[in-house]
ZAMARGU-4260 file (C-alpha; in steps of 0.2 Angstrom, whole numbers, plus 5000, padded with zeros to 4 digits):
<rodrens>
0) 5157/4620/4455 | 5156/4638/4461 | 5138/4646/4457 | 5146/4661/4445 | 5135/4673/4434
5) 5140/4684/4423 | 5132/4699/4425 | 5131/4717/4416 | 5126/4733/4419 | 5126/4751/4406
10) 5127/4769/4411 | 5123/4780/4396 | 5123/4797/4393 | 5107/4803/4383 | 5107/4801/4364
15) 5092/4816/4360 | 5079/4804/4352 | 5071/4786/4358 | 5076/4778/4343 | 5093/4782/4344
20) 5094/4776/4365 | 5087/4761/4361 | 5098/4755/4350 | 5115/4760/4358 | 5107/4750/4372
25) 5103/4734/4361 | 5123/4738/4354 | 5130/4737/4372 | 5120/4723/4378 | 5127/4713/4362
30) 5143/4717/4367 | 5138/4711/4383 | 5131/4693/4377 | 5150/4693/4367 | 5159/4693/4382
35) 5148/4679/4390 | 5136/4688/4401 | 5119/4679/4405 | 5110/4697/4414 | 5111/4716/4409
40) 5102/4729/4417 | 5099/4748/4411 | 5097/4764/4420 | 5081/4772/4425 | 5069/4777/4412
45) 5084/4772/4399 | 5075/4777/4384 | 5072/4795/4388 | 5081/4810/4396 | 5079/4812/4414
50) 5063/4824/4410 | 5059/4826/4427 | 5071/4840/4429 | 5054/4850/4425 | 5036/4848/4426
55) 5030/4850/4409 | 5015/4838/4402 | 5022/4836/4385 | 5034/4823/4395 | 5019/4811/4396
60) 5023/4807/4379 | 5039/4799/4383 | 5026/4783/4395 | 5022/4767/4384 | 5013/4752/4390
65) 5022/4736/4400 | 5023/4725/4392 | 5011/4731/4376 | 5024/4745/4373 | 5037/4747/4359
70) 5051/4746/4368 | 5047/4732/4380 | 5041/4721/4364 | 5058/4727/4357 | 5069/4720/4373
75) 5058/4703/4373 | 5067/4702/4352 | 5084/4708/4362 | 5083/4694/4375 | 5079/4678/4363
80) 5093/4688/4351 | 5106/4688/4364 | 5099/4672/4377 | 5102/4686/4391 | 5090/4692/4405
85) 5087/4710/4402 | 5079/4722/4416 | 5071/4736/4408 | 5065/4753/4416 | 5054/4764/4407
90) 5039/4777/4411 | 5022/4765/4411 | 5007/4773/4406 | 4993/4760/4413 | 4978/4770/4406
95) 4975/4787/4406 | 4981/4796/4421 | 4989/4782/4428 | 5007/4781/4427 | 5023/4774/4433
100) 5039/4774/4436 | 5042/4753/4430 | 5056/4741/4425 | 5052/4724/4416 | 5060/4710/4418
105) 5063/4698/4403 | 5069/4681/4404 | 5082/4675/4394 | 5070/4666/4382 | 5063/4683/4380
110) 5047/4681/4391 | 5040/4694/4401 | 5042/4689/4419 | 5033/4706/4429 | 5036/4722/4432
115) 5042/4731/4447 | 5034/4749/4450 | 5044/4762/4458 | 5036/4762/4480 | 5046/4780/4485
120) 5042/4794/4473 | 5051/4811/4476 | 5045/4831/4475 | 5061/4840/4478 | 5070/4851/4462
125) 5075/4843/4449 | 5067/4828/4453 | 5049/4832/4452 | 5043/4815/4449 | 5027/4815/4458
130) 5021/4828/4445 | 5021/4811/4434 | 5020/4794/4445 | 5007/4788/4455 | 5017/4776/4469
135) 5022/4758/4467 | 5007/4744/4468 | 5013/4730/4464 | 5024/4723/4478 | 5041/4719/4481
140) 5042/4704/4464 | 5058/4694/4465 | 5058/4684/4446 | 5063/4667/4444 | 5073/4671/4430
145) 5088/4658/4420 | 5101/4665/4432 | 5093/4664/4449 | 5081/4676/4459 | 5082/4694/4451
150) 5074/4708/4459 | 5073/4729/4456 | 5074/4743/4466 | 5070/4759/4458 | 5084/4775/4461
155) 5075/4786/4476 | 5068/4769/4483 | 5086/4766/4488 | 5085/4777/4505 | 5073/4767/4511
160) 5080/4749/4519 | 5061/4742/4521 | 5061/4737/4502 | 5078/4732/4501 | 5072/4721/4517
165) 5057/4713/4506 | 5067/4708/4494 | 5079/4697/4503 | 5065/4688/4512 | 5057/4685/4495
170) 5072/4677/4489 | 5084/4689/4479 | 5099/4686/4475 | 5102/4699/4464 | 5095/4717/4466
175) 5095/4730/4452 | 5094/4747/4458 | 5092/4757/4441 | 5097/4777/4446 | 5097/4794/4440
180) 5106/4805/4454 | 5117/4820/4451 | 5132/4827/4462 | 5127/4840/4470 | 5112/4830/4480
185) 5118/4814/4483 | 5136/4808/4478 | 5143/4804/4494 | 5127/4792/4498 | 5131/4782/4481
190) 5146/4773/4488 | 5138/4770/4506 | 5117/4763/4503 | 5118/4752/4489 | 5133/4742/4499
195) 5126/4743/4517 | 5109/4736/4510 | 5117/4722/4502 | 5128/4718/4519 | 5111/4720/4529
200) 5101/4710/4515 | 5116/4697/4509 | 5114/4699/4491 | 5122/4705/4476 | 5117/4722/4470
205) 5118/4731/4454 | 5119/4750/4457 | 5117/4759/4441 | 5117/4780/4440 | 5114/4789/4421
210) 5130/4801/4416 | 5133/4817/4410 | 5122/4833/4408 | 5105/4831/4400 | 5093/4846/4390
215) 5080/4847/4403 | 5091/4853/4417 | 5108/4854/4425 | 5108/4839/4433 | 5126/4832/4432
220) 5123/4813/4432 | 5140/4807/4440 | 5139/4789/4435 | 5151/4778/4445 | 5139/4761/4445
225) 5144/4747/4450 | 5141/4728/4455 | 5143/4726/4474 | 5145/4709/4484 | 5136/4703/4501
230) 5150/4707/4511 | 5147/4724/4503 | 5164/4724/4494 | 5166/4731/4476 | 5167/4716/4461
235) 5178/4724/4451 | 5181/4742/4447 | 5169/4757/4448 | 5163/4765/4433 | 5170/4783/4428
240) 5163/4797/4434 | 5161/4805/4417 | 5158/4792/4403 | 5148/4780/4395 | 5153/4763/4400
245) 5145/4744/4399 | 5151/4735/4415 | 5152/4716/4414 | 5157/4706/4432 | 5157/4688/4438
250) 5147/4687/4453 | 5147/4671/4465 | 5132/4668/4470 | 5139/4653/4481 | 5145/4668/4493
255) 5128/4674/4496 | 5124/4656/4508 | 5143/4659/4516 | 5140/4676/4522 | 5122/4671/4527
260) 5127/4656/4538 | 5143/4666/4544 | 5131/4681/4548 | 5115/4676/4551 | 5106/4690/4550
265) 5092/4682/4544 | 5092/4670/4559 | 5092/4684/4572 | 5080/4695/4564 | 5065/4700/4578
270) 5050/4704/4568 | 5038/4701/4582 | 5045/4718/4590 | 5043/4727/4574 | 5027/4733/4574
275) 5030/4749/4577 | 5042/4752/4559 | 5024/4750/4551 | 5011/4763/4560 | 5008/4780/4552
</rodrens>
């Protein structure tokens, strides 16, 4: 019997207030859990606007704690409600002055697995996240969740094929790279990273991007996420470019030994003759 998940992913355009964001997210993740998926995944910082548009302190107020938080504890009630495995990104306030940018992952009993912390944290306009996060510290985690081995990969992170990498040789199976990336920077790159990594890597991954135009900026978030296989072909359509949409796809996790005994890349790595990928 073929090794299928049903997975989901949401693109959301911002609601104005927390409260309001959080529950259109728990709305679409019980639609999610109706049409049978066991995994739903949301975008970056999903509970807020894409505040670093600007560099203002008044957006530290948007960082809670992982898992302590309110809206972590809020997903653990989501993912016993629904029996789904939910990855959460949010802004992790640690203790004061340390921040980052995190996503938690909850099992489908509703425990709290880990967290992954953002690794490759940009300075450029409208994306002036080192003004708020302090760099990743916690690895490359790939959680032994009820539908395999999930792992995260955090929007900017995306660019950089070392992570992507890690993650395979700890195991993923299924990478979700929660987004928030806007047309005129880097549209064309959307269709082209996320399904190279998961040929190089032989995984599945879920690419998810924010839509529409938020307060904070003019940032047009293009959506267009999307599940892509290990042969780095689409599952399914690509979400619009312009609207709100909950994706739901069967993935085949079987596929992911075919490829890798068809391929090999794994085999044929040489990481003896690597050293020099790692020197300052």
């Amino acid at each position: 019997m073929a090794n299928v998940v049903r997975a989901a992913l949401v693109q959301a355009t911002w609601t104005g207030d927390t409260e309001s964001m959080v529950a259109k997210h728990e709305e679409h993740a019980r639609e999610a859990a109706r049409q049978g998926a066991k995994i739903i995944g949301f975008q970056e910082v999903f509970n807020a606007p894409y505040f670093c548009q600007v560099q203002e302190p008044e957006h530290y107020d948007w960082a809670e704690p992982v898992p302590d938080g309110p809206t972590v504890r809020r997903m653990r009630e989501l993912a016993r409600e629904t029996g789904m495995v939910i990855v959460v990104p949010v802004f992790e306030v640690e203790q004061a002055g340390f921040y980052y940018n995190t996503a938690a992952v909850i099992d489908a009993d509703g425990t709290f697995l880990g967290k992954y912390r953002k690794h490759h944290i940009p300075q450029v306009k409208g994306f002036w996240e080192k003004y708020y996060f302090k760099p990743g510290n916690v690895g490359w985690p790939v959680f032994d969740t009820a539908v395999g081995k999930v792992g995260v990969y955090i929007c900017y992170d995306r660019h950089f094929p070392e992570g992507w990498r890690q993650l395979g040789l700890n195991g993923a199976q299924l990478v979700y790279n929660p987004s928030a990336t806007h047309r005129g920077l880097s549209s064309y790159l959307w269709r082209l990273e996320q399904p190279a990594a998961a040929v190089a890597n032989e995984y599945f991954v879920a690419a998810i991007n924010r839509v529409g135009v938020e307060e904070y900026g003019d940032n047009d978030f293009y959506g267009t996420s999307y599940f892509v296989d290990p042969r780095g072909q689409f599952v399914g359509e690509v979400a619009s470019d312009k609207t709100e949409e909950l994706i739901v796809r069967d993935l085949d996790f079987d596929l992911i030994d075919e490829v890798r005994q068809q391929w090999a890349f794994y085999r044929d790595r040489r990481p003896d003759a690597y050293e020099g990928l790692v020197q300052p």
